[in-house]
N, C-alpha and C positions, 0 to 999 in steps of 0.2 A: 181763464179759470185758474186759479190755484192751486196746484196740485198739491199742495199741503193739506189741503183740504178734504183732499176724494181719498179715499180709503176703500176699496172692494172688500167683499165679504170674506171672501179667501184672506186676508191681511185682517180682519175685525176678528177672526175665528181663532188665527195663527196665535194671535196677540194677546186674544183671551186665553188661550191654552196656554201660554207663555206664564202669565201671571197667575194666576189659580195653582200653576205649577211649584213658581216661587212663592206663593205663598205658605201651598203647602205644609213647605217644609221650616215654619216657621211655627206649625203647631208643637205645642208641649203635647198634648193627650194625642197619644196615636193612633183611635179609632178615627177624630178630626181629622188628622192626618193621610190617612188613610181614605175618607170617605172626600174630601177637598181633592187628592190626587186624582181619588176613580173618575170626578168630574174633570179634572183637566186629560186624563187620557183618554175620556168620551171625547172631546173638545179636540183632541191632539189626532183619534180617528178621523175624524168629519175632516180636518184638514187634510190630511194625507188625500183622502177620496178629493178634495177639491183643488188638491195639486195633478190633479188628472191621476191618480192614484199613484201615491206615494209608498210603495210596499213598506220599507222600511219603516216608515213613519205608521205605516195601519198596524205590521204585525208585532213592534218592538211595547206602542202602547195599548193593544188591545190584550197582550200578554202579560203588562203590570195590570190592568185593569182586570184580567182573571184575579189572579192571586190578592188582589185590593179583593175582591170578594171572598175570595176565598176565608180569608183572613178574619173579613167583618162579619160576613154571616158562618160558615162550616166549621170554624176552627171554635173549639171551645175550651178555653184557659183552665 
């Protein structure tokens, strides 16, 4: 078998959360910005828990993931 090949979920999640991240922050308009991140730190949770729970990892993006909301819905300009 090729291990090039086999990829576990844990490593598909990682990787997505990876990119969505760097993407990001490639937006101009920072509601996008913002609402792209809160998706990658949903994506950056789920990893943490399936690194057998990653505290670091759960509590560092579940904490931008507040304030990404905070920002896009409570906060009014």
């Amino acid at each position: 078998m090729n291990l090039i090949l086999f990829i576990d979920t844990t490593e598909i999640v990682g990787y997505s959360a990876m990119l969505l991240l760097l993407v990001s922050f490639l937006m101009k308009d920072i509601r996008r910005l913002r609402m792209l991140n809160s998706i990658a730190c949903a994506f950056f949770v789920v990893y943490g828990f399936l690194l057998q729970t990653s505290w670091p990892i759960i509590i560092s993006n579940a904490a931008i993931f507040g304030i990404n909301l905070y920002y896009l819905f409570l906060k009014k300009n």
